[in-house]
N, C-alpha and C positions, 0 to 999 in steps of 0.2 A: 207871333212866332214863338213856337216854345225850344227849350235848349237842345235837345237834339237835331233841331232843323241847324240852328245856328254852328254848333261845333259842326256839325256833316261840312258844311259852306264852307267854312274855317277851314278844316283839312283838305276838301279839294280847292280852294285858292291857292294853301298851301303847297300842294302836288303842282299844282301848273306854274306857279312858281319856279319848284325846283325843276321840273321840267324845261322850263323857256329858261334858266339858269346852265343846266348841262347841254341843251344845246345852244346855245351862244358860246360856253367851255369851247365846245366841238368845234365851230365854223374857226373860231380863234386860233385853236392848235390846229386846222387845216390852211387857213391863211398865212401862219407860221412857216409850214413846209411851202409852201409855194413860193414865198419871199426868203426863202435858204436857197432854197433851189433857183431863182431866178438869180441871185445872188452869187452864187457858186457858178451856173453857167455863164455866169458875165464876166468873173475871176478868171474861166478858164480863155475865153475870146481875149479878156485884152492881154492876158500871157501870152498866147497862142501870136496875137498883134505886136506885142514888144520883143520875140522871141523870146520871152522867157519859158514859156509852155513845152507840152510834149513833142512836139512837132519841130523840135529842133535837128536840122540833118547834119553829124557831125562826121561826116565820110568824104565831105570836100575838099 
């Protein structure tokens, strides 16, 4: 194998690398919102359950 085969190989290892690194980034900050969000709708249900939420009627 002479040296340009080898750096060529080298760089795209590289590349896919940093590619299977940015997406994994990705799925992580979309996991993130999904566990805020499930999180924040669950805040809002046991508010809503304790009365403590929006759904308070103060006209009785």
């Amino acid at each position: 194998m002479d040296v340009s085969a080898s750096t060529s190989s080298n760089t795209q290892s590289s590349t896919q690398v940093e590619t299977t690194k940015k997406a994994v980034q990705v799925q992580e900050e979309a996991i993130v919102k999904i566990i805020d969000s499930a999180n924040e709708e669950s805040r809002e249900v046991s508010a809503q359950k304790t009365g403590m939420g929006n759904g308070i009627d103060l006209t009785a």
